[in-house]
N, C-alpha and C positions, 0 to 999 in steps of 0.2 A: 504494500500500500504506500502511495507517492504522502510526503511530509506535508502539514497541514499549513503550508507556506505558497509563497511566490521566489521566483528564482530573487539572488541577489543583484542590488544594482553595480557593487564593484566588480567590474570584469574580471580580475584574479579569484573571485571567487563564486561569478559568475559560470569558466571555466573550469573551478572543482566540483560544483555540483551536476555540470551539465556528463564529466566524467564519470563522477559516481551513478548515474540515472542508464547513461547509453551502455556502461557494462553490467549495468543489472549487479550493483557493489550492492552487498547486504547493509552498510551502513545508513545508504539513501532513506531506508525504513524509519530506521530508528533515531534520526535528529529528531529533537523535542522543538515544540514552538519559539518563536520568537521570545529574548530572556527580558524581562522586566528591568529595564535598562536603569530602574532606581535602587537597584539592586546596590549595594555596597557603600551607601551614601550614609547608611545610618551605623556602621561600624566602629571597632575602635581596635587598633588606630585608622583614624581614616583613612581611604581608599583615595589616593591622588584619580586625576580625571585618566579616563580613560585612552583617549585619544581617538583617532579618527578612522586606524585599522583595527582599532578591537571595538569600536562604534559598531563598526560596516559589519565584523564579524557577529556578534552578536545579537545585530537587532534583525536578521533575518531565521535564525535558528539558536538554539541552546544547548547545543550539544547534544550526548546521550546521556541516558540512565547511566550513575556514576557508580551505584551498588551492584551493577553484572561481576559475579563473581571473574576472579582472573584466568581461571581454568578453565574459562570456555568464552573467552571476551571477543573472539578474533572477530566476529562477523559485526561488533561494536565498533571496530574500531580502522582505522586505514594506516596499513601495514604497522599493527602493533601498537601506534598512538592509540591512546584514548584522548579524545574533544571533550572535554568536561566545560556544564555549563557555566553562563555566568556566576550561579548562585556558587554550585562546585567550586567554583576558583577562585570565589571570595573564601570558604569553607577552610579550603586547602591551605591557602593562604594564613589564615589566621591560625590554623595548627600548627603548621610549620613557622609561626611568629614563635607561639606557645611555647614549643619545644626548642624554639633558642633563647628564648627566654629562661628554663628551666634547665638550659644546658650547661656544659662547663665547655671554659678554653678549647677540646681538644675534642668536641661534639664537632662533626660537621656541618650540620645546621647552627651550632650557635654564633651564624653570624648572617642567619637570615634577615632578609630586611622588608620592613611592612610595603614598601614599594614595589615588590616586586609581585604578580601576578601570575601563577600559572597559567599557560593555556592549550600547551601537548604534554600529556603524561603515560609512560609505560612503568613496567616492574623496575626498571633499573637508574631510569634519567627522567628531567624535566623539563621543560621547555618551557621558559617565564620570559611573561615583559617586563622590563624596569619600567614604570611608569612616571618616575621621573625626566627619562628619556623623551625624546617627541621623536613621532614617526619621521623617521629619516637620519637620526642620530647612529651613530655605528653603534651605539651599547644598547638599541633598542630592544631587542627580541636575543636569550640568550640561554645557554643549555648548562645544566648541573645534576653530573650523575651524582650515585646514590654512592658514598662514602668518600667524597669529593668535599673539601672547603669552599662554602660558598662563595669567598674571596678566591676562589681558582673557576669560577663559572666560564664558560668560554662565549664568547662573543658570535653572534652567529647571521645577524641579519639587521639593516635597518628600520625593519617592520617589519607584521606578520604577512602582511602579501606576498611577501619576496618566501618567506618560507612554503608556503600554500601552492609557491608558484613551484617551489621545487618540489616537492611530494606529487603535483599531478605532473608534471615534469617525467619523472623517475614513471610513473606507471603508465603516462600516455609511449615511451620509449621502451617499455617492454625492460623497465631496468628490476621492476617488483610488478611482482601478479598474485591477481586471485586465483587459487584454484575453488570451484566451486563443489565439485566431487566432494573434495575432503574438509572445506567449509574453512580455508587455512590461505594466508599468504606465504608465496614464494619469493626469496631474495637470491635473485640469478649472481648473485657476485658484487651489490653494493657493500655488506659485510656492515658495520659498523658506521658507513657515513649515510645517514639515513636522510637528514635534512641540511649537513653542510653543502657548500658552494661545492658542485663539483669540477 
């Protein structure tokens, strides 16, 4: 069943959903509605503004269900990411505030910072925008695997379009596929650079 949406108007992501729909990608199903864009305003610590590519990203869909167990996520997710929604990545955020908050020195998250916002996440890495940053800054969009110092996050994109752009990128070139038999994505040889510049 097609999402209870209209396609988006930013082209970068206009051309992810048109990919997820013409290969019949199980994700297409499961985006949730458009996220309640007043989402995160009433927090503490506040939620810096969004900007103008997690605007565009957001106000057309919500991600998925963020409770699909892990063990059976794949048909949630595009190749391995989970899209968690706005609410989700306010959520997520504020945990991982919590828990550097309650960390020591030598915690890897304890040097998370309230600015920063998930918005690709698997078992191992994350995918956050500093929202300090503005769309176009080099530190805008950035990854930090899991027993990593968040002071060693790496740098990954100007905005989220540029990343969006390389994920459908990678599977309109046949770099990562669905297989739909086994309900599972295939990585023909990207290995580990799943959303850097290739």
């Amino acid at each position: 069943m097609p999402p209870p949406y209209g396609p988006p108007d930013d082209p970068t992501y206009a051309a992810f959903i048109t990919t997820l729909q013409q290969h019949e990608l199980p994700l297409f199903g499961h985006l949730r509605s458009p996220a309640d864009m007043q989402t995160g305003q009433s927090v503490d610590p506040p939620l810096p503004p969004l900007g103008t590519d997690l605007e565009a990203w957001w106000s057309w869909h919500d991600g998925i269900d963020y409770n699909v167990p892990y063990d059976n996520d794949q048909p949630y997710t595009f190749f391995f990411w989970r899209l968690p929604g706005l609410r989700d990545a306010v959520a997520l955020r504020d945990w991982w505030w919590e828990q550097s908050r309650a960390g020591s020195p030598d915690d890897p998250t304890a040097t998370w910072r309230p600015e920063w916002l998930p918005v690709l996440v698997d078992q191992d890495s994350m995918v956050f925008a500093n929202l300090l940053a503005n769309p176009g800054d080099r530190d805008r969009i950035m990854r930090l695997d899991r027993e990593t110092p968040a002071d060693e996050a790496q740098v990954l994109a100007p905005d989220f379009q540029t990343v969006v752009a390389r994920l459908t990128d990678r599977f309109d070139r046949g770099v990562i596929s669905w297989n739909s038999r086994k309900q599972e994505w295939v990585d023909h040889g990207l290995g580990d650079r799943r959303i850097e510049d290739a």
